[in-house]
N, C-alpha and C positions, 0 to 999 in steps of 0.2 A: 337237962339244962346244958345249953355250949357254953362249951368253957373258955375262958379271958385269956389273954396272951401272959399277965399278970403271974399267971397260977402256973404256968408249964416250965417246966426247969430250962435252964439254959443250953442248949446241945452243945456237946463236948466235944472234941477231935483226941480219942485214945491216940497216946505216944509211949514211946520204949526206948530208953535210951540203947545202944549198942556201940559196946567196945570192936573198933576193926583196925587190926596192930596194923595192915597193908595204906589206910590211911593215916595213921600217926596219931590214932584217936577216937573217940568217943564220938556218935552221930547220934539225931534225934530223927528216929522213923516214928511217921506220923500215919496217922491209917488213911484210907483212901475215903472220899465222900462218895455221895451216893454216883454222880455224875459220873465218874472214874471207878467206880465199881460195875455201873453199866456197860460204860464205855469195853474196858477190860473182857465183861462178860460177852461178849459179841465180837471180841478181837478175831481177825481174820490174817493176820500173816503169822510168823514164826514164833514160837514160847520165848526166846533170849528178846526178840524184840519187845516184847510185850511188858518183859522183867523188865528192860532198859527204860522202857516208859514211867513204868511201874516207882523204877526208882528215882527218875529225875523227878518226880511228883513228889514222893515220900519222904526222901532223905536228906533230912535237912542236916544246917550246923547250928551252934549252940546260941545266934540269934533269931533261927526257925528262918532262914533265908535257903533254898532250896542249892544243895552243894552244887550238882553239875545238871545238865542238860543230857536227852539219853544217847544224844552221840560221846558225848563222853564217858555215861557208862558202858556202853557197850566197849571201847577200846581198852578202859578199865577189867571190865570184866571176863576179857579175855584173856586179861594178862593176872587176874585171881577171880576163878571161877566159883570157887570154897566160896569167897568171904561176899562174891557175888549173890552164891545161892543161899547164904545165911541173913545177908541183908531183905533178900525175895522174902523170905521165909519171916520175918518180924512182920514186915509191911503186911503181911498175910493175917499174922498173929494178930495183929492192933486193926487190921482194918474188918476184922469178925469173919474172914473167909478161910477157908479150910482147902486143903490140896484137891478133895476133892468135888468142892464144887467147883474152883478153877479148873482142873482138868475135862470135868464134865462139858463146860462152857467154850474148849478149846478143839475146834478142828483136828482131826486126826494129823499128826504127823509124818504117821509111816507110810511109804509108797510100795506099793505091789509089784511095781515095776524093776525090773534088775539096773 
């Protein structure tokens, strides 16, 4: 029997709050949807680019209004890379992905070359 719209739960978007003292407060990382899961899994340029994406998508403030855009984290996060790679790391958490299936899905970094 196909089932009713009626009958199927509502889908949820998993969030985490996170304390980050470098911004003066508390953020709501919200997990990625499938779109930006994809998106992500097929990235072709740099890992910090990726996170900066990552993050202008995820981390919002406490009206879910999305904090900065990833040029702005990327300037951020060069100037606190910790609190950068702890932010990476919730959105990871909440959005069901694991370090290594992102790395699996990401382009080699290292060059052979001197």
């Amino acid at each position: 029997m196909a089932l009713k719209k009626a009958s199927l739960p509502v889908p949820r978007v998993q969030k985490e709050a996170v304390e980050v003292a470098a911004l003066g407060g508390e953020v709501v990382v919200y997990g990625l949807g499938l779109a930006d899961k994809l998106r992500f899994a097929t990235w072709e340029g740099p890992r910090f680019s990726q996170m900066c994406e990552g993050l202008a998508v995820a981390v919002r403030d406490a009206s879910g209004e999305p904090l900065w855009a990833a040029v702005d984290w990327d300037a951020w996060g060069g100037q606190h890379l910790e609190d950068a790679l702890k932010l990476w790391q919730a959105v990871e958490r909440v959005s069901g992905m694991s370090e290594a299936q992102v790395e699996k899905n990401l382009p080699d970094q290292r060059s052979d070359s001197p």
